[in-house]
Backbone as a chain_set.jsonl record, in Angstrom:
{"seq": "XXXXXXXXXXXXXXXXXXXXXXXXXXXXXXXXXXXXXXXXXXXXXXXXXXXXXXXXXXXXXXXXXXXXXXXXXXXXXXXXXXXXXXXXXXXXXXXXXXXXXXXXXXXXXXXXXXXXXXXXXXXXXXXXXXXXXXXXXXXXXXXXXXXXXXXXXXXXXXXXXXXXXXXXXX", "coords": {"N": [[35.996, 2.193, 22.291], [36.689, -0.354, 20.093], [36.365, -1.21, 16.752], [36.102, -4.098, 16.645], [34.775, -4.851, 18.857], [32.64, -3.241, 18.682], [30.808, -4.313, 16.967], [30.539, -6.592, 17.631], [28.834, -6.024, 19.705], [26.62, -4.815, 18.589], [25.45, -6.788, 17.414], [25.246, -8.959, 19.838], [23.841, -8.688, 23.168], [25.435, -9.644, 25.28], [28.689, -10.903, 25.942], [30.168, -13.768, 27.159], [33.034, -14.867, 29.126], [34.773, -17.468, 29.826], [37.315, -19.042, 31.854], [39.82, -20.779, 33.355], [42.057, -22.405, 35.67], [44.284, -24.867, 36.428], [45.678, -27.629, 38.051], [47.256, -28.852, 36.765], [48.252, -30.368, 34.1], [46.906, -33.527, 33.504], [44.051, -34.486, 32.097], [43.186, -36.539, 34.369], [44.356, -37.058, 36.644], [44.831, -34.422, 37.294], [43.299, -30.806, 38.825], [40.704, -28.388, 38.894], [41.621, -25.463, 39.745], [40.864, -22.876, 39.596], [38.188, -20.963, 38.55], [37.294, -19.035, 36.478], [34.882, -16.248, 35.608], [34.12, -13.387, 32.981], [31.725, -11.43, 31.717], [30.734, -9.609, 29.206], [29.456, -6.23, 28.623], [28.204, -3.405, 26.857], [27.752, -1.55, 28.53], [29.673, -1.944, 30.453], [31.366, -3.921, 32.506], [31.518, -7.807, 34.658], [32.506, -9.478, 36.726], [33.796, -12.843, 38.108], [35.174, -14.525, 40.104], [36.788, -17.674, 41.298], [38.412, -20.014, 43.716], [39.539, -22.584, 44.205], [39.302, -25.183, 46.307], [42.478, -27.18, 46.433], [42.895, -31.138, 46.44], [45.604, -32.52, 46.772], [48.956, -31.199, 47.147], [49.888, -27.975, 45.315], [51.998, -28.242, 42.437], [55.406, -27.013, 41.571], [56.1, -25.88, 39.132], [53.552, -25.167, 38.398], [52.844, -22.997, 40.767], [54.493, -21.24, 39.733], [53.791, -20.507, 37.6], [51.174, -19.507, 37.928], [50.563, -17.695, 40.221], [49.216, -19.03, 41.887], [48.833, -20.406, 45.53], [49.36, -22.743, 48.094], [48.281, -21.964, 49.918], [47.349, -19.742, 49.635], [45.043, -21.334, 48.459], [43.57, -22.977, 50.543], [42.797, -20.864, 51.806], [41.078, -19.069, 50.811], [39.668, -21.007, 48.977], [37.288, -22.441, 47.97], [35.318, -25.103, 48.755], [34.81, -28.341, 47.012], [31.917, -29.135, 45.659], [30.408, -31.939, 47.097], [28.421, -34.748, 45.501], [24.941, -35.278, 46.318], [24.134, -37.878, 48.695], [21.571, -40.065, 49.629], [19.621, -41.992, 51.524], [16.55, -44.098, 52.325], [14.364, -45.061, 54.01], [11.317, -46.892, 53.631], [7.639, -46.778, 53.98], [4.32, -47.428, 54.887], [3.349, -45.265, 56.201], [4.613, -42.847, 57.185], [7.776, -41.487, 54.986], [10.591, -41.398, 55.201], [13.728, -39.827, 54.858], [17.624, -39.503, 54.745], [19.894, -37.571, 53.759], [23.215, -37.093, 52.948], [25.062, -33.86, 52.62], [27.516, -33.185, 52.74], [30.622, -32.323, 53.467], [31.284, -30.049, 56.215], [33.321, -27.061, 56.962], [34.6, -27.818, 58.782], [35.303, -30.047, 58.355], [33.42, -32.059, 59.347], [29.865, -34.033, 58.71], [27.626, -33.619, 56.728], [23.829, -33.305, 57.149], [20.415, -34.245, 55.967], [17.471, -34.44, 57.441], [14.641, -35.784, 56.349], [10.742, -35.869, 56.622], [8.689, -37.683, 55.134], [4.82, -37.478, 54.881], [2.84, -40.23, 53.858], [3.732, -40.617, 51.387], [3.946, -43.259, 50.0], [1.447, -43.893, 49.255], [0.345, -42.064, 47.504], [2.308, -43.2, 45.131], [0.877, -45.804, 45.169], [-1.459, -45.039, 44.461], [-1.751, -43.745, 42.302], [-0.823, -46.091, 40.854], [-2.815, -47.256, 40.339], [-4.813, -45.836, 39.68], [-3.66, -45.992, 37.176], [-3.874, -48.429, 36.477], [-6.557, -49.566, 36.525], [-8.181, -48.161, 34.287], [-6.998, -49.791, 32.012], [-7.805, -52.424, 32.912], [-10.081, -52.658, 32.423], [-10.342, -51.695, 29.209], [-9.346, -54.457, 28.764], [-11.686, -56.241, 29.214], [-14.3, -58.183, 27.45], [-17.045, -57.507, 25.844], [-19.879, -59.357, 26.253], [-22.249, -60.785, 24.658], [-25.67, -60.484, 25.291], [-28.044, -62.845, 26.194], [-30.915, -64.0, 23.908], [-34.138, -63.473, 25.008], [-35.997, -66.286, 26.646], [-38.995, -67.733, 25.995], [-41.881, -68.636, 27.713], [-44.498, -70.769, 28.874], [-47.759, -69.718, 28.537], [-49.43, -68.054, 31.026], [-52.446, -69.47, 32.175], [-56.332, -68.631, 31.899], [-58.529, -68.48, 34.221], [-62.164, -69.436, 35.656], [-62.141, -68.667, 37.827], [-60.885, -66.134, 38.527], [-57.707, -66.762, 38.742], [-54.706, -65.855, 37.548], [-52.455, -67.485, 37.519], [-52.936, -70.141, 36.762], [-53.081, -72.029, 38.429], [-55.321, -74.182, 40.994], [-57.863, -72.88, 42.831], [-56.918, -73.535, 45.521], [-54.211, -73.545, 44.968], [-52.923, -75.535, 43.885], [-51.535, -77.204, 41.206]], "CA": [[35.767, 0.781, 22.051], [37.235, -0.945, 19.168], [35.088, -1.559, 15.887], [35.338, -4.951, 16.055], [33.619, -4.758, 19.861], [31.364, -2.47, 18.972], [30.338, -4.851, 15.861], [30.008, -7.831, 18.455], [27.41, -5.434, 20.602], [25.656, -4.595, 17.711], [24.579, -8.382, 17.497], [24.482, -9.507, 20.834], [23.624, -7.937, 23.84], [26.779, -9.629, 25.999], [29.274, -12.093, 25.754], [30.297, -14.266, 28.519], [34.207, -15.214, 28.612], [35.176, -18.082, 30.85], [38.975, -19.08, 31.88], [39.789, -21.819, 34.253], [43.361, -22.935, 36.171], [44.503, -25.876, 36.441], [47.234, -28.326, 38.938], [48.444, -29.699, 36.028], [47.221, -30.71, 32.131], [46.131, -34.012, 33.156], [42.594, -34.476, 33.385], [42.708, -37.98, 34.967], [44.597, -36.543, 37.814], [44.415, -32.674, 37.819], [41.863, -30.359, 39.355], [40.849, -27.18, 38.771], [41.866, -24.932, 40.932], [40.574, -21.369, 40.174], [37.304, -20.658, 37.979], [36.8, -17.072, 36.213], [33.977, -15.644, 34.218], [33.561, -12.134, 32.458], [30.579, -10.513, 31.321], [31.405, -7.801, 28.247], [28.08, -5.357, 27.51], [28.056, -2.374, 26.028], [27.755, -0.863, 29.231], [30.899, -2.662, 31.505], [32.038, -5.762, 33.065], [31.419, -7.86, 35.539], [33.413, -10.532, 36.693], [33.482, -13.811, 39.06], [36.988, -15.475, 40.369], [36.579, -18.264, 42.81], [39.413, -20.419, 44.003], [38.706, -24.106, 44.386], [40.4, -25.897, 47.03], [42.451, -29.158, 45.851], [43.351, -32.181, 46.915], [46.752, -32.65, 46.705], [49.883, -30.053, 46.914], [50.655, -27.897, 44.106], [53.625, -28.424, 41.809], [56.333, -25.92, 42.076], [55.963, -25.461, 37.97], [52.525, -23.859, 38.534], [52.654, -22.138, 41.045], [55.352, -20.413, 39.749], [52.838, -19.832, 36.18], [50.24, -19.263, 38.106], [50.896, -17.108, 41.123], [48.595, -19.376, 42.888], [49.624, -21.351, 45.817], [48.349, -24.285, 48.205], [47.925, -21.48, 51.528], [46.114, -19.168, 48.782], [43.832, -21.99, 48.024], [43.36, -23.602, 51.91], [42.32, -19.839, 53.157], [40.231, -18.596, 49.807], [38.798, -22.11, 48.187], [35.749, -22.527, 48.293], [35.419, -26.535, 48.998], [34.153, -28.97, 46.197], [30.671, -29.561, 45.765], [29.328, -33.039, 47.055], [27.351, -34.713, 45.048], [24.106, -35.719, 47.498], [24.074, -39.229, 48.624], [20.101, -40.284, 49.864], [19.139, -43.12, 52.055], [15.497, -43.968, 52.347], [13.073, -45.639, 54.816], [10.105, -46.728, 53.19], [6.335, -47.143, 55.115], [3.044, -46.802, 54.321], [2.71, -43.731, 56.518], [5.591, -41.955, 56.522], [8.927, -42.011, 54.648], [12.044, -41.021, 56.051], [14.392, -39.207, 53.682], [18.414, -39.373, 55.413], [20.81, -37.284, 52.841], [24.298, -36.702, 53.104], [25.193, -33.234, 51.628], [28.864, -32.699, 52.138], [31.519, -31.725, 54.5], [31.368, -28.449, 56.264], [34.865, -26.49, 56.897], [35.806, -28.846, 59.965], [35.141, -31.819, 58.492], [32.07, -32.481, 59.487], [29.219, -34.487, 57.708], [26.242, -32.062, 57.079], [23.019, -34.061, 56.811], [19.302, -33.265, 55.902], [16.375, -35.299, 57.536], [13.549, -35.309, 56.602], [9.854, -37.277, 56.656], [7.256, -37.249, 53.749], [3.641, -38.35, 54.85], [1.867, -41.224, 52.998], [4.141, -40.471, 49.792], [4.022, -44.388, 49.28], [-0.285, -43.824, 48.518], [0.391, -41.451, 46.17], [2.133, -44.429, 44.171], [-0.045, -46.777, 45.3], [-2.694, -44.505, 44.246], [-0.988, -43.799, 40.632], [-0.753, -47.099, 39.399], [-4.265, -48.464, 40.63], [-5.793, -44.747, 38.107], [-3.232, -46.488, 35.696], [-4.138, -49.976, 35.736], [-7.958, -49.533, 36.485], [-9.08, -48.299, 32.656], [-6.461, -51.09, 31.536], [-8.557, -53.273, 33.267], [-11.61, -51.68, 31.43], [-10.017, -52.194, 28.486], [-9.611, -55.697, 28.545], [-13.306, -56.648, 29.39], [-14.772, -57.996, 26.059], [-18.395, -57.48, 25.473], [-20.618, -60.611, 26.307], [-24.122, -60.985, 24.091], [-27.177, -60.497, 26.44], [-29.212, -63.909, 24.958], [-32.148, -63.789, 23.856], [-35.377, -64.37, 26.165], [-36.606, -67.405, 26.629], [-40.785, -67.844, 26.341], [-42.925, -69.379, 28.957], [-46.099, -70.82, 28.438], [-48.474, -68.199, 28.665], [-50.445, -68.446, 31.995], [-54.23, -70.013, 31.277], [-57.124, -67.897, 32.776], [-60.155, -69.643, 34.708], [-63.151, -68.39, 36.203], [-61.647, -67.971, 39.815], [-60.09, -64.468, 38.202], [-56.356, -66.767, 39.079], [-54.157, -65.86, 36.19], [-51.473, -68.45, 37.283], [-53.067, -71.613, 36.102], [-53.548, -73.307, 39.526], [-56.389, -74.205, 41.034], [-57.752, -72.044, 43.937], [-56.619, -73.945, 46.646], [-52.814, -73.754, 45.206], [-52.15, -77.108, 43.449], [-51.549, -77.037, 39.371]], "C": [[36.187, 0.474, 20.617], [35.914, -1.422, 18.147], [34.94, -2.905, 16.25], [34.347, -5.87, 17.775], [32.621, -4.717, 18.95], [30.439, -3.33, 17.936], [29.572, -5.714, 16.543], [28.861, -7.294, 19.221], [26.296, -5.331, 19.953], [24.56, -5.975, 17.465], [24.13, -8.987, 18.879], [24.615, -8.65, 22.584], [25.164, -8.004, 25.354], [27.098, -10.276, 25.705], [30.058, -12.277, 27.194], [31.675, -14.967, 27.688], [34.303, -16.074, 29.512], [36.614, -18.356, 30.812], [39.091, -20.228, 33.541], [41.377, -22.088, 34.5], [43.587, -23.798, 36.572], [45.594, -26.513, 37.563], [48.213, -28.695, 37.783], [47.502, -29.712, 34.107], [46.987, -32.122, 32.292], [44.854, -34.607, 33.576], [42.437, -35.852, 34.186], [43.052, -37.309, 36.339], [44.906, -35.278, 38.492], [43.545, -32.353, 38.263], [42.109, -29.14, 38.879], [40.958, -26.211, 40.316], [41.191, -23.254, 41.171], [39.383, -21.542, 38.421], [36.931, -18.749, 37.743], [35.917, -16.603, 35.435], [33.753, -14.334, 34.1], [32.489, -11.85, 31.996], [30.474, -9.457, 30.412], [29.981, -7.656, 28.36], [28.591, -4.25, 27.564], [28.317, -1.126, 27.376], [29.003, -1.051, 30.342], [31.048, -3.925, 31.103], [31.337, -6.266, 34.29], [31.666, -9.537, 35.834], [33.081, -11.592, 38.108], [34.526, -14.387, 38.892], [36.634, -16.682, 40.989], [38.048, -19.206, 42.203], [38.621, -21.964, 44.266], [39.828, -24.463, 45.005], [41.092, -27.854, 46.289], [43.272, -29.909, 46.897], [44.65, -32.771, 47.313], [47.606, -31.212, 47.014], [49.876, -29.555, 45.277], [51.978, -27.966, 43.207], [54.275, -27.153, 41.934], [55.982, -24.869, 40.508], [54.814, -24.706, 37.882], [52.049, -23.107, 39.614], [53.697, -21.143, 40.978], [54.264, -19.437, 37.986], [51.671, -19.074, 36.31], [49.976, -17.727, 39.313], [49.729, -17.69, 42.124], [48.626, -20.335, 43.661], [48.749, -22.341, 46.596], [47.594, -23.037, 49.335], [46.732, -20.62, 50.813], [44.396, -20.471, 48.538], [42.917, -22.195, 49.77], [42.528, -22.054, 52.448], [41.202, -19.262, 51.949], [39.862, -19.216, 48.916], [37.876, -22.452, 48.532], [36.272, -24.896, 47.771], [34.467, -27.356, 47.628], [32.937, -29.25, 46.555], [30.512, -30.867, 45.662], [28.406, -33.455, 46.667], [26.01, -35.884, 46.498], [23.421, -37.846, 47.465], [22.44, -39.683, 49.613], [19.968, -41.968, 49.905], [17.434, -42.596, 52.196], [14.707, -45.261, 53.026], [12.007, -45.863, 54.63], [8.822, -47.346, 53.884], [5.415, -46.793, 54.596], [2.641, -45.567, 55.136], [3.741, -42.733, 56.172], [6.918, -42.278, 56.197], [9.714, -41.401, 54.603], [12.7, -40.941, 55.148], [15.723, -39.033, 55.199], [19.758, -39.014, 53.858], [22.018, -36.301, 53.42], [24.731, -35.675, 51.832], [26.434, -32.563, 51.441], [29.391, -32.6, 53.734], [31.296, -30.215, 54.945], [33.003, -28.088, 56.84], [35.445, -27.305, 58.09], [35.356, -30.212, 60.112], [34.065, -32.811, 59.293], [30.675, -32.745, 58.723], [27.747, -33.261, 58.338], [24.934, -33.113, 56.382], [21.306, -33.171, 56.886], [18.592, -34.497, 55.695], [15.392, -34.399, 57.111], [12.052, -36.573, 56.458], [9.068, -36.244, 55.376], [6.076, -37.908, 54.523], [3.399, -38.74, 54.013], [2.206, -40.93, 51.53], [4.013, -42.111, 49.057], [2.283, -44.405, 48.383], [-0.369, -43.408, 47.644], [1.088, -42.376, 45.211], [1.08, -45.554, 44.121], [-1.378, -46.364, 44.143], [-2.526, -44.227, 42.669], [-1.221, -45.076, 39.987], [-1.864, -47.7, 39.659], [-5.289, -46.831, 39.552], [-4.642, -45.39, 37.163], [-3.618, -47.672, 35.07], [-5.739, -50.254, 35.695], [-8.585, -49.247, 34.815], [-8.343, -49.374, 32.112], [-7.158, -52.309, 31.963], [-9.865, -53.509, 32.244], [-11.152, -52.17, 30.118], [-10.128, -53.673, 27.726], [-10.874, -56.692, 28.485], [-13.669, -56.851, 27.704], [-16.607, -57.949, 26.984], [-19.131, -58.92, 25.276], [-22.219, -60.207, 25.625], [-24.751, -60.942, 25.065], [-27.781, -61.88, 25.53], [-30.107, -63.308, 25.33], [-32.965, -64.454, 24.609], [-36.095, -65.613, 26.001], [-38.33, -67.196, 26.566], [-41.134, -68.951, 27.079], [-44.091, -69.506, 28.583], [-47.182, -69.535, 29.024], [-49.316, -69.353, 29.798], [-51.652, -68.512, 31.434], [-55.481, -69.101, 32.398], [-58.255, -68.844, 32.879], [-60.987, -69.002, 35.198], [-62.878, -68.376, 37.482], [-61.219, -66.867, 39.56], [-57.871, -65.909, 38.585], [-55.575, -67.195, 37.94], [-52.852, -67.146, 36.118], [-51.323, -69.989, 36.883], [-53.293, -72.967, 37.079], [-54.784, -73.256, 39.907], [-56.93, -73.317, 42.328], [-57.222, -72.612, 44.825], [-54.643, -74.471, 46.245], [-52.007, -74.398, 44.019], [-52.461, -76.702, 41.637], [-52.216, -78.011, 38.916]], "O": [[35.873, 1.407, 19.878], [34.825, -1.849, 18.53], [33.763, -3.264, 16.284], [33.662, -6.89, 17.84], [31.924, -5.624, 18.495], [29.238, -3.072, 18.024], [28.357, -5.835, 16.387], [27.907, -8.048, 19.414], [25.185, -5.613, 20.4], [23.334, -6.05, 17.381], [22.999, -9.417, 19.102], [25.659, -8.085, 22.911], [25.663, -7.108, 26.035], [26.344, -10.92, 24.975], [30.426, -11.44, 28.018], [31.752, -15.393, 26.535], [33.82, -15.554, 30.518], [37.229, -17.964, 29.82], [38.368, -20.191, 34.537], [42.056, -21.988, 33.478], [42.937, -23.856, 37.616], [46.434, -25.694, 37.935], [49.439, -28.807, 37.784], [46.596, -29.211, 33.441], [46.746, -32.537, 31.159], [44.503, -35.049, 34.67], [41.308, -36.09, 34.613], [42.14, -37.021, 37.114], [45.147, -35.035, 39.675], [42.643, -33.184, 38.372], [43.202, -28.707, 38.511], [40.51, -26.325, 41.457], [41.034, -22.613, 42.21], [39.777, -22.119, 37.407], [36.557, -17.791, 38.42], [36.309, -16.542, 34.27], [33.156, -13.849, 35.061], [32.307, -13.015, 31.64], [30.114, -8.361, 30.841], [29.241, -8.633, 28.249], [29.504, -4.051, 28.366], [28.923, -0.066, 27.218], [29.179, -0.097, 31.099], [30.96, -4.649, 30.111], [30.652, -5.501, 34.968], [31.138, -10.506, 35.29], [32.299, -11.252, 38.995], [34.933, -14.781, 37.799], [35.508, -16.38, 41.384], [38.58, -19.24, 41.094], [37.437, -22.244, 44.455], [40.985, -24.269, 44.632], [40.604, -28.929, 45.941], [44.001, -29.525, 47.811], [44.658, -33.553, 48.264], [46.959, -30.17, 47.115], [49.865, -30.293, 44.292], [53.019, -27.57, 43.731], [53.643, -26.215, 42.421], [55.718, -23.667, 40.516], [54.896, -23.603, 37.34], [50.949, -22.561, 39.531], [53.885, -20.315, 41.87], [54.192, -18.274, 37.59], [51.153, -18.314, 35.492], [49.165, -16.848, 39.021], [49.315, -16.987, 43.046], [48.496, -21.417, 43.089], [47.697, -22.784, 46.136], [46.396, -23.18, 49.579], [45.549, -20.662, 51.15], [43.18, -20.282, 48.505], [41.858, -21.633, 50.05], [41.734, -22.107, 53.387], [40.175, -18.952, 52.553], [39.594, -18.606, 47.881], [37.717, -22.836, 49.69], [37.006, -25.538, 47.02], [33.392, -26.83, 47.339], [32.732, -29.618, 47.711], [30.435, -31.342, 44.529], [27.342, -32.989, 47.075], [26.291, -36.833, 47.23], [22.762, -38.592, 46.741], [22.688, -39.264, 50.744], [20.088, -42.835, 49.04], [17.007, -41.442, 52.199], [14.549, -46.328, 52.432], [11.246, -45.189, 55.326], [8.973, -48.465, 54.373], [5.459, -45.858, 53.798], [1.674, -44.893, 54.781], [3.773, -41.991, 55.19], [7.454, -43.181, 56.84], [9.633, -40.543, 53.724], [12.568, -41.841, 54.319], [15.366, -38.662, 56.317], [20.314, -39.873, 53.172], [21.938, -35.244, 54.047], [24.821, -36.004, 50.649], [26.69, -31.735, 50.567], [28.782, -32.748, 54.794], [31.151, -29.307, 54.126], [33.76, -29.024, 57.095], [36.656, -27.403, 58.287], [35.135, -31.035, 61.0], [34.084, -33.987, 59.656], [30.241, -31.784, 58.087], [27.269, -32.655, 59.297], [25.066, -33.616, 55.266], [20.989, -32.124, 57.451], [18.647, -35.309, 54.771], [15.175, -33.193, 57.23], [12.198, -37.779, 56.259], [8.939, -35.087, 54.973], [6.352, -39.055, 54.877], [3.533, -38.036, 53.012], [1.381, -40.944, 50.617], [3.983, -42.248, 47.834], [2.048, -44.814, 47.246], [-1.007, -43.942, 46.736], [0.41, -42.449, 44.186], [0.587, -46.05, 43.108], [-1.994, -47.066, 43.34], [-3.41, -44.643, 41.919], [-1.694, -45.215, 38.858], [-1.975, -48.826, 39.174], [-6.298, -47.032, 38.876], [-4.964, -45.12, 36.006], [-3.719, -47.998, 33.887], [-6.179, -51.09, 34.906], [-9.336, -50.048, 34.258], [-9.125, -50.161, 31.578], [-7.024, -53.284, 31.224], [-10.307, -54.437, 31.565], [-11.654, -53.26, 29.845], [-10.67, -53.999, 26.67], [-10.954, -57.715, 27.806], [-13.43, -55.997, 26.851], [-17.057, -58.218, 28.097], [-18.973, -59.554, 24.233], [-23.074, -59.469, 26.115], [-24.222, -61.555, 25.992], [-27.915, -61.836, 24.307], [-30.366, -62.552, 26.267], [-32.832, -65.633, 24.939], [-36.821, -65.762, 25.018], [-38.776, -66.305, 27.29], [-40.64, -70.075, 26.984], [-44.756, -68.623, 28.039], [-47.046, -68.675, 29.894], [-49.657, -70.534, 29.728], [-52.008, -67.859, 30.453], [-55.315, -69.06, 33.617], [-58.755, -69.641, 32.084], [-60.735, -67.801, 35.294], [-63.745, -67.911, 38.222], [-61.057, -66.268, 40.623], [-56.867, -65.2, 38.522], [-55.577, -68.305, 37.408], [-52.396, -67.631, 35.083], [-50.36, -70.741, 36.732], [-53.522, -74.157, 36.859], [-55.522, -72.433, 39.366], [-55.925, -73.032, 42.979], [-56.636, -71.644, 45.31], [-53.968, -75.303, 46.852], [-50.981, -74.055, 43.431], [-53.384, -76.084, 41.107], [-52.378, -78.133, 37.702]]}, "num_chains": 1, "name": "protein.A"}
């Protein structure tokens, strides 16, 4: 191994090399076509190629630079990743999840149902513990008044502390 490896090991435990191939140089309308990453440690290698299928033909100019052609790509490209497109059905019981996650090799849409129970409650249920102490919050503090006095009941000799007469009448 070469000192100025063995220098680079000494510091870090690997280094990762990447390398990428192209249709063309420009990015508006090129693709990549082939993805490579290395792995140096101390101990080996260990490497990852893949081929990416494209869109178009290749030019004659690279696949003469490249040695890689359209039949190479069509039989050993791995197909672009779809990014996932998500429709949604919303209900208070359950809510219907319909996502489109790509093409499979014969052009066929590959989809993934699915249902959630009562995921709308769990918001429901979120913003009524968010807005409930905000509620709380806002409440000011009202004075209790002070008690009023009442004439003090008058006592008589019937024992009736309420000031009427026995038979009721004030």
């Amino acid at each position: 191994m070469s000192d100025s490896l063995q220098s680079l090991f000494s510091r870090c435990d690997s280094v990762l090399v990447f390398d990428t191939e192209t249709s063309g140089l420009s990015w508006q309308r090129d693709e990549i076509i082939e993805f490579s990453a290395i792995r140096l440690t101390a101990s080996g290698t260990e490497e990852v190629d893949e081929f990416i299928r494209c869109t178009r033909s290749l030019p004659p100019r690279i696949v003469e630079l490249t040695g890689i052609t359209d039949d190479l790509l069509r039989e050993e490209g791995i197909g672009k990743q779809a990014f996932a497109e998500a429709a949604t059905h919303p209900s208070l019981g359950n809510e219907f999840y319909a996502t489109l996650l790509g093409l499979d090799d014969r052009q066929r849409a590959v989809l993934r149902l699915s249902a959630n129970p009562l995921v709308n409650w769990l918001w429901i249920g979120g913003a009524l513990m968010t807005l409930a102490p905000l509620l709380g919050l806002t409440r000011r503090e009202r004075p209790i008044p002070a008690p009023t006095e009442k004439a003090s009941p008058t006592k008589k000799d019937d024992g009736n502390e309420t000031g009427d007469d026995a038979d009721g009448r004030a």
